[in-house]
ZADO-1210 file (C-alpha; in nm, 4 decimals, padded with zeros to 6 digits):
<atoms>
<atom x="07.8561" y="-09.5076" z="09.1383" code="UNK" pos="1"/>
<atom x="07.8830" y="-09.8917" z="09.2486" code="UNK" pos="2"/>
<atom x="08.2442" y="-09.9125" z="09.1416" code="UNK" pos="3"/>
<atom x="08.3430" y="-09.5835" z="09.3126" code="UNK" pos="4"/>
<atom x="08.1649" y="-09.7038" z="09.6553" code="UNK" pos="5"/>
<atom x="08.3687" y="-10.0074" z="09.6059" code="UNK" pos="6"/>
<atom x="08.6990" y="-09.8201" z="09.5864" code="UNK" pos="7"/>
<atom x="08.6329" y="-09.5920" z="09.9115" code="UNK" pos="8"/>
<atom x="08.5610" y="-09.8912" z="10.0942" code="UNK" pos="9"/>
<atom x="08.8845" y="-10.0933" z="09.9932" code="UNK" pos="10"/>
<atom x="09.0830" y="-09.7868" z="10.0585" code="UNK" pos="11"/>
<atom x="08.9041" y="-09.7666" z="10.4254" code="UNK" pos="12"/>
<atom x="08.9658" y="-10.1377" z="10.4696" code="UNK" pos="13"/>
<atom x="09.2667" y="-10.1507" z="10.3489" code="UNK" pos="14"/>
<atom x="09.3918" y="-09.9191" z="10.5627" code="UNK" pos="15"/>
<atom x="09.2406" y="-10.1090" z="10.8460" code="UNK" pos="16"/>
<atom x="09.3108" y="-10.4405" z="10.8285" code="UNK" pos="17"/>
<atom x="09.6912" y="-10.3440" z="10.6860" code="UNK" pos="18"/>
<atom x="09.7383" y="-10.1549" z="11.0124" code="UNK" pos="19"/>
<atom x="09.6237" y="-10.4132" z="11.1906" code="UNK" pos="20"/>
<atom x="09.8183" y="-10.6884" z="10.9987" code="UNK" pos="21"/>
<atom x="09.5080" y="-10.8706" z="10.8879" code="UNK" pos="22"/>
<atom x="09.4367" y="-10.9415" z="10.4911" code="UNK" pos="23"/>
<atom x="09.0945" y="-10.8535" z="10.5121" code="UNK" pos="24"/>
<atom x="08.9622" y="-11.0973" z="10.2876" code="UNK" pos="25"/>
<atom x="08.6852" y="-11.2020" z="10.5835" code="UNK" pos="26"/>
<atom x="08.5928" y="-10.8549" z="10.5674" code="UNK" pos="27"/>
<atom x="08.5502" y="-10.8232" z="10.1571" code="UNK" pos="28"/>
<atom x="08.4011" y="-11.1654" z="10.1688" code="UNK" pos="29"/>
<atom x="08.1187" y="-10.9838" z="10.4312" code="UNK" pos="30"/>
<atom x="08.0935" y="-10.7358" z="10.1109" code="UNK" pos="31"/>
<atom x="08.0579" y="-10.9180" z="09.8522" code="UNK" pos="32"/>
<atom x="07.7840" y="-11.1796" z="09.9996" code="UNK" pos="33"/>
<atom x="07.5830" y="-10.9751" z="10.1735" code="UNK" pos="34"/>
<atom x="07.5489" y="-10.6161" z="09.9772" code="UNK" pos="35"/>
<atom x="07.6608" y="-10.7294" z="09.6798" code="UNK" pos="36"/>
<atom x="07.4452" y="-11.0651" z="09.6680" code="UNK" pos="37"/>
<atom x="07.7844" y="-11.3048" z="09.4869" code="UNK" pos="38"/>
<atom x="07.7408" y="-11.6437" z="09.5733" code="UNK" pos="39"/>
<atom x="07.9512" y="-11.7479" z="09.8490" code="UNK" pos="40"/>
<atom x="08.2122" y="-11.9306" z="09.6442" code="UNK" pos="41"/>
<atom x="08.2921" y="-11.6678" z="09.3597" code="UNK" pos="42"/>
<atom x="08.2762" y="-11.4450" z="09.6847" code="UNK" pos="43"/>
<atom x="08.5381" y="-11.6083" z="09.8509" code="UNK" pos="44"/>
<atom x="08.7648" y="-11.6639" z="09.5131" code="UNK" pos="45"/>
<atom x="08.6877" y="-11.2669" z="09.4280" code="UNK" pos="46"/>
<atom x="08.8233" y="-11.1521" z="09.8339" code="UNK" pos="47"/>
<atom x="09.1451" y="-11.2840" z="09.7870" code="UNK" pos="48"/>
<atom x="09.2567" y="-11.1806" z="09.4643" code="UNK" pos="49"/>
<atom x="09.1724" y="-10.8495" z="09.6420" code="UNK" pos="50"/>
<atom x="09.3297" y="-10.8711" z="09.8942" code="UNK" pos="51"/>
<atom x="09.6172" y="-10.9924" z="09.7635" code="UNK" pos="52"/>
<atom x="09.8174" y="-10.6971" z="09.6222" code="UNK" pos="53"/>
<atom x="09.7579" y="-10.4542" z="09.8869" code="UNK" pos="54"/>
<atom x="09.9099" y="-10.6984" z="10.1331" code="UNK" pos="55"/>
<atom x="10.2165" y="-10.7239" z="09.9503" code="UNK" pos="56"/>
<atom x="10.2435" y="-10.3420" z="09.9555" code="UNK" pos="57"/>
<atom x="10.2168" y="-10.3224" z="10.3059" code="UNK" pos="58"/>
<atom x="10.4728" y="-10.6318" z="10.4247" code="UNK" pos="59"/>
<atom x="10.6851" y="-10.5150" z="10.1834" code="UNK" pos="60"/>
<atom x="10.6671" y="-10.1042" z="10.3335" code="UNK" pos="61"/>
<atom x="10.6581" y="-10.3155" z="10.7047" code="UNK" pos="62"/>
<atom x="10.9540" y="-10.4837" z="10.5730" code="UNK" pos="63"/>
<atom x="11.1762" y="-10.1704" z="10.4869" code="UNK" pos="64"/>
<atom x="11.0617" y="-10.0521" z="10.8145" code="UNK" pos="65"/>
<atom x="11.2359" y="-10.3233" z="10.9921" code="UNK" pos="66"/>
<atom x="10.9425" y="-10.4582" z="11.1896" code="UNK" pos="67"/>
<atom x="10.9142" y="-10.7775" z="11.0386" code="UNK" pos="68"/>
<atom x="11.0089" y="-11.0510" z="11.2442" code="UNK" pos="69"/>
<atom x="11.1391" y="-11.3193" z="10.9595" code="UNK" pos="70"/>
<atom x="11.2310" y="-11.5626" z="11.1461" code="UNK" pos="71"/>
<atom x="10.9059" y="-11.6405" z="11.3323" code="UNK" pos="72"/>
<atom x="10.7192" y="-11.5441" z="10.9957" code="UNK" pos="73"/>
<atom x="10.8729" y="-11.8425" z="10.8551" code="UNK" pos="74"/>
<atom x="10.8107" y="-12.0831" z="11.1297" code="UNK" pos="75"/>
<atom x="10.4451" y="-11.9895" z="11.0696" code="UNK" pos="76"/>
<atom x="10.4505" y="-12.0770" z="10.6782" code="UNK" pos="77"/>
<atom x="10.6071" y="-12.3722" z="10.7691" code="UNK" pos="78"/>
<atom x="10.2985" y="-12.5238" z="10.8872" code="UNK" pos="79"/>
<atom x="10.0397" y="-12.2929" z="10.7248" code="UNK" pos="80"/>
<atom x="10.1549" y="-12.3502" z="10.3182" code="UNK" pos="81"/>
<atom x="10.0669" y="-12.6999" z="10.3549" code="UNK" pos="82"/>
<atom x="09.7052" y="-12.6287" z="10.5251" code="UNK" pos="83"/>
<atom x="09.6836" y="-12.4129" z="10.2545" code="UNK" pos="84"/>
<atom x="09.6779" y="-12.7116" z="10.0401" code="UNK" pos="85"/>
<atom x="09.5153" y="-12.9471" z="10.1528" code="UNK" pos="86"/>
<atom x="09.2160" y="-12.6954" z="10.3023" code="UNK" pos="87"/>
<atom x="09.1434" y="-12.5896" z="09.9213" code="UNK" pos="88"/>
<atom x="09.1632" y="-12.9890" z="09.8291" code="UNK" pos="89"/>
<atom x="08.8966" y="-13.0558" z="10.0957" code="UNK" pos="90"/>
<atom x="08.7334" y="-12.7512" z="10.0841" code="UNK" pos="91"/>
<atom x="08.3885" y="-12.9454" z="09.9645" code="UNK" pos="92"/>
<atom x="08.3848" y="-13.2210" z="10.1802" code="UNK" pos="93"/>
<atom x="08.3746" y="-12.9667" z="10.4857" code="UNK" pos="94"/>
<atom x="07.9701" y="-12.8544" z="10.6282" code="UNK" pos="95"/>
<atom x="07.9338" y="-12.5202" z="10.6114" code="UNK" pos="96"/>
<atom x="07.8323" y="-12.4838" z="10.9900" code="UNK" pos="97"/>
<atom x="08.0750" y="-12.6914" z="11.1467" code="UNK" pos="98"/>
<atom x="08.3635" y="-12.4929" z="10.9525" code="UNK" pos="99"/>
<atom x="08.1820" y="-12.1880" z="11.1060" code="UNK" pos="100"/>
<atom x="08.0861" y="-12.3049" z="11.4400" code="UNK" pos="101"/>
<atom x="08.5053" y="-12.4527" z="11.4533" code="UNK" pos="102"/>
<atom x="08.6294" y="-12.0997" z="11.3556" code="UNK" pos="103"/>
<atom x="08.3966" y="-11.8957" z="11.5364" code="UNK" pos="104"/>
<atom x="08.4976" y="-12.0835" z="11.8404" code="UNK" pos="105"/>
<atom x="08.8706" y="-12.0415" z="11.7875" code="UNK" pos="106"/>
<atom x="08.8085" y="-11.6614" z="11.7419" code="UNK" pos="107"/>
<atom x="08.6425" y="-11.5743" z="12.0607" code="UNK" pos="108"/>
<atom x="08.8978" y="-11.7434" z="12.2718" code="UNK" pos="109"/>
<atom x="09.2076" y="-11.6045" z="12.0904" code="UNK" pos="110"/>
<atom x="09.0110" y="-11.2906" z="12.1191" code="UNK" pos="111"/>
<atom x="08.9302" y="-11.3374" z="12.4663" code="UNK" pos="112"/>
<atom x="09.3247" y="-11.4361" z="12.6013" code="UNK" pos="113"/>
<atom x="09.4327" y="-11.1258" z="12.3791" code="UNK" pos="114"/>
<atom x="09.2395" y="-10.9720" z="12.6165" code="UNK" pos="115"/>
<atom x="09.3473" y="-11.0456" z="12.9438" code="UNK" pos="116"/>
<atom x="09.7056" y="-11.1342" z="12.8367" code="UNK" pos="117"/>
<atom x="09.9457" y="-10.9365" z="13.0307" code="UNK" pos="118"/>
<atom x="10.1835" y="-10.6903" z="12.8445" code="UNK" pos="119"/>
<atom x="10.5252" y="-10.8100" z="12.7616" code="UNK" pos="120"/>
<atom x="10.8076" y="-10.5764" z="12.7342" code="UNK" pos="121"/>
<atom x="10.9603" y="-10.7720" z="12.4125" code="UNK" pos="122"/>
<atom x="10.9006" y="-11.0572" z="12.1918" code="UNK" pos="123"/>
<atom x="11.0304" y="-11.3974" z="12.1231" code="UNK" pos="124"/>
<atom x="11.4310" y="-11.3392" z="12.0633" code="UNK" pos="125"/>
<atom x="11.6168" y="-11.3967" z="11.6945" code="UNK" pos="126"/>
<atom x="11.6568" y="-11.7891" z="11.8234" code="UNK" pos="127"/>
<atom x="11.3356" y="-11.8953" z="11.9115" code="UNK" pos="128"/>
<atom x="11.2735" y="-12.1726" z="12.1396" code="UNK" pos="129"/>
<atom x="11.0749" y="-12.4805" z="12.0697" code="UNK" pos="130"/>
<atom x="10.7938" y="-12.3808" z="12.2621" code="UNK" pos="131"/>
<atom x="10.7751" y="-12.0912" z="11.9981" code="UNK" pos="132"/>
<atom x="10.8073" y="-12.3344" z="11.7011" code="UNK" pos="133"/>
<atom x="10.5383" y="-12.5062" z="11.8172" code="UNK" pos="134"/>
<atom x="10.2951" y="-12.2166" z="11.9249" code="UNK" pos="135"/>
<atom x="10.3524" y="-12.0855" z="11.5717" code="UNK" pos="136"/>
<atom x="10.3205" y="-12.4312" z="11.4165" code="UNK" pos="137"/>
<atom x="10.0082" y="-12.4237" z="11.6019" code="UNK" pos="138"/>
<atom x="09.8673" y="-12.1199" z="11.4895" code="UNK" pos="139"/>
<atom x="10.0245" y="-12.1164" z="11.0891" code="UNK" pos="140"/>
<atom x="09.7877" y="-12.4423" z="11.0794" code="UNK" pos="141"/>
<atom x="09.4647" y="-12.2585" z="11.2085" code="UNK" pos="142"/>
<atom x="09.5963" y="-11.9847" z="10.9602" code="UNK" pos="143"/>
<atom x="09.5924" y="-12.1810" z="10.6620" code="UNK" pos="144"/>
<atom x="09.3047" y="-12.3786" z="10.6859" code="UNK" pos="145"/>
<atom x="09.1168" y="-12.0733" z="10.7005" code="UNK" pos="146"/>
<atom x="09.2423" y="-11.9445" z="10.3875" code="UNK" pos="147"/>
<atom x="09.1928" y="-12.2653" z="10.1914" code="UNK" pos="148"/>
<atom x="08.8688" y="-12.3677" z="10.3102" code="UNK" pos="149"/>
<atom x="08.7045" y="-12.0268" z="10.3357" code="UNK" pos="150"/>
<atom x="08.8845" y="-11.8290" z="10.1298" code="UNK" pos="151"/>
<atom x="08.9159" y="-11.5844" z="10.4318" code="UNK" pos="152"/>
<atom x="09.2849" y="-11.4061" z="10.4513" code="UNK" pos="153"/>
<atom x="09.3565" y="-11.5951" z="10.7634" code="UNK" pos="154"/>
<atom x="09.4948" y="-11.3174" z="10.9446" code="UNK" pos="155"/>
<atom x="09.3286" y="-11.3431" z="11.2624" code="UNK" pos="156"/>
<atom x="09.4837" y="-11.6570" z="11.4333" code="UNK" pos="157"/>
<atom x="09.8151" y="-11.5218" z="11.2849" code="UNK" pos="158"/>
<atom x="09.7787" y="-11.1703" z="11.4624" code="UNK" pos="159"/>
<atom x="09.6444" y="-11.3238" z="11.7585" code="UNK" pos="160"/>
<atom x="09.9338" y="-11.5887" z="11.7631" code="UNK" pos="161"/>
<atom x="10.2174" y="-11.3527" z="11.7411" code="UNK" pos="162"/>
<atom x="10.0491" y="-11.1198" z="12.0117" code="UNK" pos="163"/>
<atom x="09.9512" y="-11.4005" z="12.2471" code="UNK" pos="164"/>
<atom x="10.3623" y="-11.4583" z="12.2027" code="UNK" pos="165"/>
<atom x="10.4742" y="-11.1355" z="12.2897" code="UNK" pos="166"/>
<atom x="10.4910" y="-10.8966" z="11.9619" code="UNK" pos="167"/>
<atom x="10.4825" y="-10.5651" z="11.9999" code="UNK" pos="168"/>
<atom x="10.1875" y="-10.4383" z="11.8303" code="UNK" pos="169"/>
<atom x="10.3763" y="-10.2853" z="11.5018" code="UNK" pos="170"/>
<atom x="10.5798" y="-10.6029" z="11.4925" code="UNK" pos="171"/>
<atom x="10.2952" y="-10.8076" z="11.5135" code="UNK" pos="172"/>
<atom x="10.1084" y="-10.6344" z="11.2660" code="UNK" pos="173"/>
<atom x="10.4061" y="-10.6550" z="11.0080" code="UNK" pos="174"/>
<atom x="10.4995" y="-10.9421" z="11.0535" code="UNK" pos="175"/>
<atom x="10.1477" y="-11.1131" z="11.0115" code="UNK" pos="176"/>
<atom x="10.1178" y="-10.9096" z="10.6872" code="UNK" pos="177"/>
<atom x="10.4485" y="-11.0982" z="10.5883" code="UNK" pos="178"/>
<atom x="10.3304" y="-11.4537" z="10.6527" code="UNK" pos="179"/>
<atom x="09.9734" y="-11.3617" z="10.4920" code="UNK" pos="180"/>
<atom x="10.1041" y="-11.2524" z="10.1984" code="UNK" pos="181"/>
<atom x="10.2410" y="-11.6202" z="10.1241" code="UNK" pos="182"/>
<atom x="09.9014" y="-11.7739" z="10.2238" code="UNK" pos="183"/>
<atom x="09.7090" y="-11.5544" z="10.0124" code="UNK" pos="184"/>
<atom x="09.8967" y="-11.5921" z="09.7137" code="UNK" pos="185"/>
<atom x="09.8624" y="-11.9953" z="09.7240" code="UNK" pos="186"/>
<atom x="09.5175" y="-11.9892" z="09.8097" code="UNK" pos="187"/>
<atom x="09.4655" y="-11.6786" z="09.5124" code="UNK" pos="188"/>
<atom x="09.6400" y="-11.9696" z="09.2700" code="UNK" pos="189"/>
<atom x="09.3522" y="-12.2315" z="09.3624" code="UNK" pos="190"/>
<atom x="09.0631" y="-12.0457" z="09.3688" code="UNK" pos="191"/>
<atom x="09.1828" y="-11.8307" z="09.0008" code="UNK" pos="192"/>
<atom x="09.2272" y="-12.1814" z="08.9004" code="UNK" pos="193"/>
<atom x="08.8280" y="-12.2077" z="08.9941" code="UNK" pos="194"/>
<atom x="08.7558" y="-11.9743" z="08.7642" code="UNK" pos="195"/>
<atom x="08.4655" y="-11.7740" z="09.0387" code="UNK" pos="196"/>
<atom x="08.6760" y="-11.4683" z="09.0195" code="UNK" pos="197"/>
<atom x="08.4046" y="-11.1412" z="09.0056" code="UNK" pos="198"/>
<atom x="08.6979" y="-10.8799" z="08.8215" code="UNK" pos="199"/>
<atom x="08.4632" y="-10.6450" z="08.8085" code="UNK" pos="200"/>
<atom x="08.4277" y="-10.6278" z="09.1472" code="UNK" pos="201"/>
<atom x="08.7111" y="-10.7034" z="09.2523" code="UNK" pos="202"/>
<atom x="08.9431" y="-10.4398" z="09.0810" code="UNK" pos="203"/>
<atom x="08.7791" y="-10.1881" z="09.2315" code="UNK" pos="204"/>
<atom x="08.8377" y="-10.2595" z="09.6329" code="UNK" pos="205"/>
<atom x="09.1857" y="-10.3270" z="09.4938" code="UNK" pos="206"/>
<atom x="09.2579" y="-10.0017" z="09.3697" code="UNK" pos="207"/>
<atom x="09.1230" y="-09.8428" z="09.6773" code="UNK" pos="208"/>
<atom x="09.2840" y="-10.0766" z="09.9532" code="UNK" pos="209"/>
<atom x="09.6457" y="-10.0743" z="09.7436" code="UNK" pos="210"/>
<atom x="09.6428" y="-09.6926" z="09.8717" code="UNK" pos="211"/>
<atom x="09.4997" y="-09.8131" z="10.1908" code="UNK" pos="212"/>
<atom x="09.7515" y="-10.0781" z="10.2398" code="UNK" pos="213"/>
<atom x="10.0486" y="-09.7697" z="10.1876" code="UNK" pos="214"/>
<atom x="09.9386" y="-09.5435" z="10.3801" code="UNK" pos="215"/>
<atom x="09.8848" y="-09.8076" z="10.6995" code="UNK" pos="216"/>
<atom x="10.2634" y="-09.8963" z="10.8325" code="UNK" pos="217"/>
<atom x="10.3251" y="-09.5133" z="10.8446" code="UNK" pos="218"/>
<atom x="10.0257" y="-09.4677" z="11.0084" code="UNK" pos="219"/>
<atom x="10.0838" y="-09.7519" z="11.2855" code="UNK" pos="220"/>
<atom x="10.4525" y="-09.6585" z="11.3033" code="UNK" pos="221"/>
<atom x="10.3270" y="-09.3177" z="11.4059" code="UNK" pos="222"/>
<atom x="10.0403" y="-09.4520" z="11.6633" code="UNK" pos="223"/>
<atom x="10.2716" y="-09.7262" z="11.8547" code="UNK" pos="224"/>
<atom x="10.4684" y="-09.3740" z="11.9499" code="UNK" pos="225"/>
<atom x="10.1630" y="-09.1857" z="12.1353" code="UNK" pos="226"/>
<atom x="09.9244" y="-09.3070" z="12.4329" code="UNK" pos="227"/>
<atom x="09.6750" y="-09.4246" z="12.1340" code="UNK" pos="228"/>
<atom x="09.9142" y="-09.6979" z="12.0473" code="UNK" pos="229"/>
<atom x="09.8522" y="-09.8947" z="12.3735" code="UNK" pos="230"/>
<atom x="09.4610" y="-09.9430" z="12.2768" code="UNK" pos="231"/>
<atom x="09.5453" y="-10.0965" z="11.9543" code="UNK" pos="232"/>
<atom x="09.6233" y="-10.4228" z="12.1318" code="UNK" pos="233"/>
<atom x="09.2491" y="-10.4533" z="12.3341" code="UNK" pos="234"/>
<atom x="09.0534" y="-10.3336" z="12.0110" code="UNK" pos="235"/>
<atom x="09.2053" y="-10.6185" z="11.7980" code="UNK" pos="236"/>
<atom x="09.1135" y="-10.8734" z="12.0661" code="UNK" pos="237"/>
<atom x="08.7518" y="-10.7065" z="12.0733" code="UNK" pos="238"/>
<atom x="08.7544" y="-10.7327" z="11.6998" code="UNK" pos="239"/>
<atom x="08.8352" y="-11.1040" z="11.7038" code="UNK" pos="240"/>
<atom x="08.6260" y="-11.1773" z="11.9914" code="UNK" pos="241"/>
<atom x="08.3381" y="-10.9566" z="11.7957" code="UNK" pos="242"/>
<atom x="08.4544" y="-11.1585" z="11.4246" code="UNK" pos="243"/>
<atom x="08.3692" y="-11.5137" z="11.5632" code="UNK" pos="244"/>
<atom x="08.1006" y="-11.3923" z="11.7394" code="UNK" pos="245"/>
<atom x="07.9799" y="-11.3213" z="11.4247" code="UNK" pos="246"/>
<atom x="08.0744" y="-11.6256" z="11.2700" code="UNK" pos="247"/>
<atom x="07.8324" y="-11.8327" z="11.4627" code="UNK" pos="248"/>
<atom x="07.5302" y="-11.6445" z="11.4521" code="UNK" pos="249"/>
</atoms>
């Protein structure tokens, strides 16, 4: 009964955080500490393994779609394989509450100018400036560190990023799914290497979210066409803003 409550939920989630181009591993890490009692560190080593496949299904569906902006994808890994890195090399030497209290912090405010940011009509074009490079420099950085300190997917200051500079929501979305799925996999390759990896577990929110994760680019392709698609924006800033919020207390 555990193992099919695990595979509802990782089709539910994946779904979600797919569609909203997050990993999900902060989500699954939320799981596996807190109803499923795994210490934090075989926690954190079991959400991205998870994770990992269904994001690849959904950049790749994203990326037959069209939606994925490569260019700025790649200007984020730029900076964000290397905090990768050296975030899993330091991962130890980092207090538990400052790394929380630092990333709570960041989440409320990217949360909060999400928020209030006025709509754009378009994104960054195919050349992008070098106020872009930076911003996304910036951002892949914040990204990275979060996935090898944490083990968290690192999805939300890379959504938040390429909103804050001016993706459309379904570009956005696939186009963080695209950058995550490079984190992920380097910061999968560490923490396997840790040997903390709950397979019991974890196979079981992967089946479920790998259906999750193909059914989501359809289903926000479909959404950014109707009136519902212009809430998707606010409710991932709430989410953020509602994720560090969480984070510190």
């Amino acid at each position: 009964m555990t193992y099919l409550f695990l595979g509802i939920f990782g089709l539910v989630i994946g779904t979600f955080v797919v569609l909203f181009g997050g990993g999900g591993a902060a989500i699954y890490l939320g799981l596996l500490t807190g109803l499923l009692g795994l210490p934090a560190a075989s926690a954190a080593s079991t959400s991205l393994v998870t994770v990992l496949p269904s994001l690849i299904v959904g950049a790749w569906t994203y990326y037959r779609q069209g939606k994925v902006k490569v260019k700025l994808g790649n200007q984020m890994l730029i900076t964000a394989v290397p905090a990768v890195v050296i975030g899993s090399l330091v991962s130890k030497l980092i207090p538990d509450h400052l790394y929380k209290w630092i990333i709570g912090i960041v989440l409320i405010i990217l949360g909060l100018n999400m928020l209030f940011q006025k709509s754009q009509a378009s994104g960054p074009s195919n050349k992008l400036s070098r106020s872009i490079q930076i911003k996304a420099g910036l951002f892949g950085i914040v990204g990275g560190l979060m996935v090898g300190v944490a083990g968290m997917s690192g999805g939300a200051p890379i959504i938040a990023g390429l909103f804050l500079m001016g993706l459309p929501t379904i570009n956005a979305a696939a186009t963080s799914a695209y950058v995550l799925v490079f984190m992920s996999a380097i910061g999968t390759i560490f923490h396997i290497a840790g040997g903390q990896v709950d397979w019991s577990v974890g196979i079981s929110l992967m089946i479920g979210s790998l259906v999750g994760a193909a059914i989501a680019p359809t289903l926000l392709n479909k959404l950014t066409q109707t009136k519902a698609g212009n809430y998707l924006k606010p409710l991932i800033a709430i989410f953020l803003a509602a994720l560090g919020l969480k984070t510190l207390f």
